[in-house]
FITIGU-736074 format. One line per 2 residues: number of its first residue (from 1); their letters; for each residue x negated, y negated, z of C-alpha. Coordinates in steps of 0.25 Angstrom, whole numbers, plus 5000, padded with zeros to 4 digits. Each point is the difference from the previous one (the first is absolute). Example, Ala and Ser with C-alpha at 12.3 -4.5 7.8 and 13.67 -1.06 7.14 Angstrom:
<atoms>
1> AS> 4951 5018 5031; 4994 4986 4998
</atoms>
This chain:
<atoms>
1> XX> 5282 5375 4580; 4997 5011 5011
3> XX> 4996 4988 5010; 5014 4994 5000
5> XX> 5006 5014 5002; 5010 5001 5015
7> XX> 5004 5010 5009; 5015 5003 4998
9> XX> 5008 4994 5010; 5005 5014 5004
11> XX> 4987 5006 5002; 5000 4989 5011
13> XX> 5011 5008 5007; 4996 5013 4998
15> XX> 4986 4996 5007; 5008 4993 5011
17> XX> 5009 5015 5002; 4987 5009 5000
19> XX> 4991 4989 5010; 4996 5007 5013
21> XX> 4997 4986 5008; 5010 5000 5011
23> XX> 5010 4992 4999; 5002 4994 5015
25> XX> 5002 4983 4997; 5012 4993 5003
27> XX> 5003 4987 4992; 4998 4992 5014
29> XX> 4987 5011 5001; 4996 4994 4985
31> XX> 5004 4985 5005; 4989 5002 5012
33> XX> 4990 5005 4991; 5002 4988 4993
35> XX> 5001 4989 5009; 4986 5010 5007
37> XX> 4993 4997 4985; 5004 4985 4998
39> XX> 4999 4995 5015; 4985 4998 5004
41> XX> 4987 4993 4994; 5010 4991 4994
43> XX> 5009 4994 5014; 4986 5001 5008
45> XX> 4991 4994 4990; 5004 4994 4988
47> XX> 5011 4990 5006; 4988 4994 5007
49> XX> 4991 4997 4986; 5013 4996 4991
51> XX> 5003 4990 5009; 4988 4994 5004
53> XX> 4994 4997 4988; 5011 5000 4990
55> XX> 5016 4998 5003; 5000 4995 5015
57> XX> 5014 5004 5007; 5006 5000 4985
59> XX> 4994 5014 5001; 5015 5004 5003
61> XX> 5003 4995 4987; 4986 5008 4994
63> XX> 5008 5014 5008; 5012 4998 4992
65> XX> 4994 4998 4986; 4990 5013 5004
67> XX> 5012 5006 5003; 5008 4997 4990
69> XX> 4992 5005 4990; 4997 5013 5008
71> XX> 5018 5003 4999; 4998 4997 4985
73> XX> 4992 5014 4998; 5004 5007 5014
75> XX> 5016 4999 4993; 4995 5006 4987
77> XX> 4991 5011 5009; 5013 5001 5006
79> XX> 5006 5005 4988; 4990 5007 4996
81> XX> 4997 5010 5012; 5016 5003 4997
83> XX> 4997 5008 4987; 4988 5004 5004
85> XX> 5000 5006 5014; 4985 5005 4998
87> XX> 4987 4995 5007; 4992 4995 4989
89> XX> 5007 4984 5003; 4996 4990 4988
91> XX> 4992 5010 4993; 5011 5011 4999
93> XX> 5011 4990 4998; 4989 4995 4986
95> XX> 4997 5014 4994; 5018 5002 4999
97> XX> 5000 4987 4992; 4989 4992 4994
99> XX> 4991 5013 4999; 4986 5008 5005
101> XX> 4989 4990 4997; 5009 4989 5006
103> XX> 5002 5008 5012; 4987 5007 5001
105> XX> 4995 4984 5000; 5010 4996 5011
107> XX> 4996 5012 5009; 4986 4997 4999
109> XX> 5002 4986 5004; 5009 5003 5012
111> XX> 4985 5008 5005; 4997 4986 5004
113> XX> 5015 4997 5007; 4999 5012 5008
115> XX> 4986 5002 5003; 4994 4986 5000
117> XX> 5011 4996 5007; 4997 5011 5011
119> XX> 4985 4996 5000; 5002 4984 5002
121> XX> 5012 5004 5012; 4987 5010 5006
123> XX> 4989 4988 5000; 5011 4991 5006
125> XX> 5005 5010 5011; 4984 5001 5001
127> XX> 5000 4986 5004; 5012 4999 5009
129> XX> 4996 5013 5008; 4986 4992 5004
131> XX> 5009 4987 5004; 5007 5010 5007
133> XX> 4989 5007 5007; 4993 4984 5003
135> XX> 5012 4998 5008; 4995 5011 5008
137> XX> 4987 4994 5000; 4995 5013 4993
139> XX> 4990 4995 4987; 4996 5009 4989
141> XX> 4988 4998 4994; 5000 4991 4987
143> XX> 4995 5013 4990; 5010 5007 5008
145> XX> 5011 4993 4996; 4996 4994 4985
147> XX> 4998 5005 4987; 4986 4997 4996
149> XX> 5002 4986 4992; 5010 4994 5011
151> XX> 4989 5006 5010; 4990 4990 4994
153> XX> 5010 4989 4999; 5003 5001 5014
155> XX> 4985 5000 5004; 4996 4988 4992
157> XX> 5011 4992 5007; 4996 5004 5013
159> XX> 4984 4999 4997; 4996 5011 5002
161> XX> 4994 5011 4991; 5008 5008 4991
163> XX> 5001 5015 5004; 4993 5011 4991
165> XX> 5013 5010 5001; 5016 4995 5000
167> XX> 5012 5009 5001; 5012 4997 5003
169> XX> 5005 5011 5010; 5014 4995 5004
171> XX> 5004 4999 4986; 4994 5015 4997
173> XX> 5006 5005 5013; 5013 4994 4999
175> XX> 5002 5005 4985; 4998 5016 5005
177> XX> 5010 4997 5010; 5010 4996 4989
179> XX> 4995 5012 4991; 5003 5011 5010
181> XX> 5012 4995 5003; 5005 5000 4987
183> XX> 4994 5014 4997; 5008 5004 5012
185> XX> 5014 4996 4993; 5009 4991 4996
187> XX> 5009 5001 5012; 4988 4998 5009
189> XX> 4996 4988 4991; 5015 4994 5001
191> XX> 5001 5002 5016; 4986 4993 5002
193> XX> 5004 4989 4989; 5017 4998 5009
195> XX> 4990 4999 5012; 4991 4991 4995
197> XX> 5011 4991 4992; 5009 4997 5013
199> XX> 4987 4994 5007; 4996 4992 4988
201> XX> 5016 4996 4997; 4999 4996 5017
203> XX> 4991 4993 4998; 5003 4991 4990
205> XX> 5012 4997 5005; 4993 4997 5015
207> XX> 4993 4991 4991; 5013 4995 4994
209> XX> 5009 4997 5013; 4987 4997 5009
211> XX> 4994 4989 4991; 5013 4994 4997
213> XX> 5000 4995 5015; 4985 4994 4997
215> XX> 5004 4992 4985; 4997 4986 4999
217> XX> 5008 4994 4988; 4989 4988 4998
219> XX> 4989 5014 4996; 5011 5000 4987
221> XX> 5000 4986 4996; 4996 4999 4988
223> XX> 5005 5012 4998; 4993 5000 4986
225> XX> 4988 4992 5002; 4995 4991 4988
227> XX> 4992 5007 4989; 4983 4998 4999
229> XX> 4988 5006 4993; 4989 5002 5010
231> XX> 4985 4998 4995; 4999 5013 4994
233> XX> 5011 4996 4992; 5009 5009 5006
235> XX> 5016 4995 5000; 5008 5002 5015
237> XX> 5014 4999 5004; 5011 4992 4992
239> XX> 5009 5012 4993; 4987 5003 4992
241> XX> 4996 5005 5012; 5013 5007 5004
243> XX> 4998 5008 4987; 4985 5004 5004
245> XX> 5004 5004 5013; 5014 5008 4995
247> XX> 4987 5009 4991; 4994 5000 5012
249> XX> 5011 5005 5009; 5006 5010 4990
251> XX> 4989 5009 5003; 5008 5003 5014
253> XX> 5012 5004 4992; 4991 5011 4995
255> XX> 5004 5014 5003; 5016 5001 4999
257> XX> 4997 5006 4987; 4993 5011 5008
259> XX> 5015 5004 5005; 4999 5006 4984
261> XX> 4991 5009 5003; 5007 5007 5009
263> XX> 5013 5005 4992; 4994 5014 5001
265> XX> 5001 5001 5014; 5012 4992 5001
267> XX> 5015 5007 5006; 5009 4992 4988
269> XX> 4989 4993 4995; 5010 4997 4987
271> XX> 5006 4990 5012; 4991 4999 5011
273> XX> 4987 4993 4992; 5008 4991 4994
275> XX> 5007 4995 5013; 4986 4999 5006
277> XX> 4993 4992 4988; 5009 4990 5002
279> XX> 5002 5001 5016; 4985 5002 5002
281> XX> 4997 4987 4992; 5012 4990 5005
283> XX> 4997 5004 5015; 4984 4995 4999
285> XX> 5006 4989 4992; 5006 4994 5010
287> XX> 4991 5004 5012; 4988 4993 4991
289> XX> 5008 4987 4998; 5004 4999 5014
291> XX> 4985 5003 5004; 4997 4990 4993
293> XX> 5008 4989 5004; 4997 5004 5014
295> XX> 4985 4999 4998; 5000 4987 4994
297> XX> 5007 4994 5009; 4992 5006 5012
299> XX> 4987 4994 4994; 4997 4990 4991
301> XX> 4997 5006 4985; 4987 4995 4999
303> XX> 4995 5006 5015; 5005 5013 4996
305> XX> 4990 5011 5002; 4995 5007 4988
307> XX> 4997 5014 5004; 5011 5002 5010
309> XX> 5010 4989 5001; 5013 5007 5007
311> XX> 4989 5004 5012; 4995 4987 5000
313> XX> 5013 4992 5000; 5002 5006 5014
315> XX> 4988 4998 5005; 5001 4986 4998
317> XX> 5014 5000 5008; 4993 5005 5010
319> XX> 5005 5014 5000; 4988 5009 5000
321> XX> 5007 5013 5004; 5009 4997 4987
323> XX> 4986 5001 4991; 4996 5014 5006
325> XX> 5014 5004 4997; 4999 4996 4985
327> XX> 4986 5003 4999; 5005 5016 5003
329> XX> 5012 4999 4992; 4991 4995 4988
331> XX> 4992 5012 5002; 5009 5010 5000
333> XX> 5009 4993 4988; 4989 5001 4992
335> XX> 4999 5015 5002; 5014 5002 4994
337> XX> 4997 4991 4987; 4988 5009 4996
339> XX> 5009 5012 5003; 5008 4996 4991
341> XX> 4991 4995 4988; 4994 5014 5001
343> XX> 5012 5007 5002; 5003 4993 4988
345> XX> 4986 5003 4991; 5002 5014 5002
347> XX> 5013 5001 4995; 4996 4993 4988
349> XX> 4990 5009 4997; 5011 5012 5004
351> XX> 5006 4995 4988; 4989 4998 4989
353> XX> 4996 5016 5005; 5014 5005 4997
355> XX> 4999 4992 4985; 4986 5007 4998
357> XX> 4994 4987 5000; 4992 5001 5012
359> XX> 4994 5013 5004; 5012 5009 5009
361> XX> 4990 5009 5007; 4993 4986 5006
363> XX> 5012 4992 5001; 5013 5007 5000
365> XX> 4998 5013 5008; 5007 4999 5012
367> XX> 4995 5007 5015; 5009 5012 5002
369> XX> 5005 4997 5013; 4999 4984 5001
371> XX> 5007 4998 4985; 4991 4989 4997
373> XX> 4990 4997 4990; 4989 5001 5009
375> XX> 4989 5000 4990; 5002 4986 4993
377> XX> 5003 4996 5013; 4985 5002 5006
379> XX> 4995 4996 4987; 5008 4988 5003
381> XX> 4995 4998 5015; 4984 5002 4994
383> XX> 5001 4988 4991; 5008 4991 5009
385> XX> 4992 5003 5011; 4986 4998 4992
387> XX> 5005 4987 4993; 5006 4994 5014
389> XX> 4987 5004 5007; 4990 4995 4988
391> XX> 5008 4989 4994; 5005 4985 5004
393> XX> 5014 4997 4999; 5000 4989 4992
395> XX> 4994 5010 4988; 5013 5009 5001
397> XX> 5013 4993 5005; 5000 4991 4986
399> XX> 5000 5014 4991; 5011 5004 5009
401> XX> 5011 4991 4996; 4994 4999 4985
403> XX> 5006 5015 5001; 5013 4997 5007
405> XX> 5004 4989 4990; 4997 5008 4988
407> XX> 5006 5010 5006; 5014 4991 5003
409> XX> 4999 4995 4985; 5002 5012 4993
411> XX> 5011 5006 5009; 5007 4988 4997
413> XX> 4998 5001 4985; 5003 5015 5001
415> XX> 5014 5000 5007; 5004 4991 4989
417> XX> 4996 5009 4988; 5006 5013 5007
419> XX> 5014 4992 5003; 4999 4997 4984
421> XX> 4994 5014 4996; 5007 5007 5010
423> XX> 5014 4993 5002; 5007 5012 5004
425> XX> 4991 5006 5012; 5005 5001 5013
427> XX> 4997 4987 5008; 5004 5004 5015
429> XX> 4995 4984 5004; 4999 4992 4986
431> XX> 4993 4986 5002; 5010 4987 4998
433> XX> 4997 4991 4988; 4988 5009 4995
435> XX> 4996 4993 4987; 4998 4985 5011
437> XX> 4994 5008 5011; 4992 5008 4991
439> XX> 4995 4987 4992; 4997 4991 5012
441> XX> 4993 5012 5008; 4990 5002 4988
443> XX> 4998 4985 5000; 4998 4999 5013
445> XX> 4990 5011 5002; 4991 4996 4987
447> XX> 5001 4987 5006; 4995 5005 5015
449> XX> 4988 5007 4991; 4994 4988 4992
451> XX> 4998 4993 5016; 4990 5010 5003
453> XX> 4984 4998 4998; 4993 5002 4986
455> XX> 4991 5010 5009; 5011 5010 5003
457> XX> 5005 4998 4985; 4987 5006 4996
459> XX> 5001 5011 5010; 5015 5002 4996
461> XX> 4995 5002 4985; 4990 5007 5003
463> XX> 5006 5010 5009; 5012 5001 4989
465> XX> 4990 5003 4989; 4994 5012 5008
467> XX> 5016 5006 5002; 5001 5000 4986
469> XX> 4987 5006 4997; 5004 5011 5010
471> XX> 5014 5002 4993; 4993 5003 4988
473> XX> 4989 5010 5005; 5009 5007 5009
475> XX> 5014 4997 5002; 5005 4999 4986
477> XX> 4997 5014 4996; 5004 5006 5013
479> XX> 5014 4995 5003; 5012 5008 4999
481> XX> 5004 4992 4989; 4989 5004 4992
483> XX> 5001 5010 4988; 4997 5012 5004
485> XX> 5001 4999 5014; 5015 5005 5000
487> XX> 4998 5012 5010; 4995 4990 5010
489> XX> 5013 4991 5002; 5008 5003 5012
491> X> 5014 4999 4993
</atoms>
């Protein structure tokens, strides 16, 4: 059936041989792109909520699991991004082996990695931005600084009348910041992103070292408090909780897969991404556990602050200077994260152009003296920008990481049936003990996507039935693969 048709392997190649997108990454340049995508909401926000109200200072244990199951799928990327040095990440690495609906399907879905994730990161460093301009004693005005229903939440809890207009201007702003940037290039985009990463990498590690000073080995103890069910029926702590909070905090791990993405302007990109995958992803693994061990310990779990606990931690230590620190490294770290996720986006859609199954003129044509696909990236900033100024976060963050565990799924499966279909093809970096890595990364993801809410399932389905509806009235007949389209391949 045409559907399950692939793209040659070698045509792969001959796409990577003919790409004008400059090649300046390093591996260590890829590694800071990484770490730059998974360090942010997740360390600054997250850690605060997980251990809260679900695995208390066994939230080191919840960091492990997460990432645990995040090196299952990063080792078969891994693999992966060997064969295939080319920018289309999971969805190239589906359309070589399993087939062009499949990966058509998985491309679609990865829209709401890349540019959810990129929204929710912009309403968050909305929110930092005006803890950070508070500190200053500067206050934005409440329609200012809200998309219209957080607007009137905020209002109704202060008492005070809702406002007739809301727009979020710092999520807006911040996202034209990133888009002309990365309209600019890649090199810029990677030299802004080193910048940023030493601060946020300092940073942690300030928080590391400095609160290890301030620990109190009584705030561990128990270090898994006893399970219960509150009145809503709702169960907390015990390793139950460990597990919930391990869905919860794999969401931080989100982005070394963005490291994919990037092959096409990668120097040995055969090499490099798979030394960054696995770097990028080890690196914030540790840093994440050692946070938070640190945190725990500096504040009891249950006196953790919810919206900014790493801030907060200091600011009950008494060391307000540290929370203006912080509170400015938040800020710019969360910059780089949505660099990154649309950074990534757009090389998707470069992709999907290249294949036909996208239009090129809108998503592949690249600016004749930046080299990038400034087109899909505007397109990009527009409907980030408008989401993030009009939409609350909680309605976007869940669709985000339905996308990235699809997305981890079917790379997992995918690398298995290429090493059996394909057992001949050059591996430069081949993933050790595929058949149980393969096996336990599938099991682990499905299992990450059955925690999440009936509500974003129904969104999920929804959003997959309108891919599929979009593959057969547009994509089908005009990939390259498609009879009669010949003349149009570029190999």
């Amino acid at each position: 059936m045409s559907v399950w048709r692939k793209k040659p392997i070698d045509a792969f190649h001959a796409d990577a041989s003919k790409s004008e997108l400059n090649r300046v990454l390093s591996k260590w340049g890829l590694t800071s792109l990484g770490i730059g995508a998974i360090i942010g909401g997740g360390i600054f926000t997250l850690t605060g909520i997980a251990a809260h109200d679900h695995a208390g200072p066994a939230l080191a244990i919840s960091f492990v699991l997460a990432g645990i199951a995040c090196t299952f799928a990063a080792l078969c990327y891994a693999e992966f991004s060997s064969i295939l040095p080319v920018e289309g990440s999971a969805y190239a690495y589906s359309y070589g082996t399993v087939g062009e609906l499949f990966a058509w399907f998985i491309g679609w879905n990865l829209i709401l990695e890349y540019m959810m994730g990129a929204t929710t990161v912009a309403v968050s460093w909305s929110g930092y931005f005006e803890k950070l301009l508070h500190l200053f004693n500067i206050h934005l005005p409440l329609w200012l600084t809200n998309d219209p229903a957080t607007a009137a939440e905020k209002a109704a809890e202060l008492g005070v009348t809702a406002p007739s207009f809301a727009f979020n201007l710092p999520a807006f702003l911040i996202t034209w910041v990133v888009t002309a940037i990365l309209v600019k290039g890649i090199k810029e985009a990677a030299t802004t992103n080193n910048l940023i990463v030493v601060l946020k990498v300092t940073v942690v590690l300030f928080v590391i070292f400095m609160g290890l000073f301030y620990i109190n080995t009584d705030n561990w103890v128990p270090f898994i408090p006893e399970r219960f069910i509150d009145a809503k029926g709702v169960g907390h702590f015990g390793w139950a909780g460990i597990g919930t909070a391990a869905s919860i905090v794999f969401f931080a791990y989100i982005g070394f897969d963005a490291v994919s993405t990037q092959s096409g302007e990668a120097v040995n990109p055969k090499k490099d991404v798979p030394f960054a995958i696995i770097m990028s992803l080890l690196i914030c693994t540790v840093l994440y556990i050692l946070v938070s061990l640190v945190l725990t310990g500096m504040v009891k779990y249950d006196q953790l602050d919810l919206k900014a606990p790493v801030a907060s931690a200091f600011a009950s230590i008494g060391k307000p200077w540290a929370v203006y620190f912080i509170t400015i490294a938040a800020v710019a770290g969360l910059i780089s994260v949505m660099m990154v996720m649309m950074l990534g986006q757009t090389r998707i859609f470069l992709g999907m152009a290249k294949d036909g199954l996208l239009p090129f003129n809108v998503f592949g044509k690249l600016h004749p003296k930046f080299k990038t696909p400034f087109k899909s990236t505007i397109l990009v900033g527009l409907i980030v920008s408008l989401v993030a100024a009009l939409t609350p976060i909680d309605k976007v963050s869940e669709m985000c990481s339905m996308g990235t565990l699809l997305a981890f799924t079917m790379v997992c499966v995918a690398v298995w049936i290429l090493r059996v279909k394909e057992p001949n093809l050059e591996r430069p970096y081949k993933t050790p003990y595929l058949p149980v890595v393969a096996t336990l990364g599938v099991l682990a993801n499905l299992a990450l996507m059955f925690m999440v809410r009936i509500g974003t399932w129904k969104t999920f389905i929804f959003w997959g039935i309108l891919g599929i509806l979009v593959y057969f009235l547009y994509s089908r007949k005009n990939s390259h693969l498609h009879p009669g389209n010949e003349h149009k391949k570029g190999y």
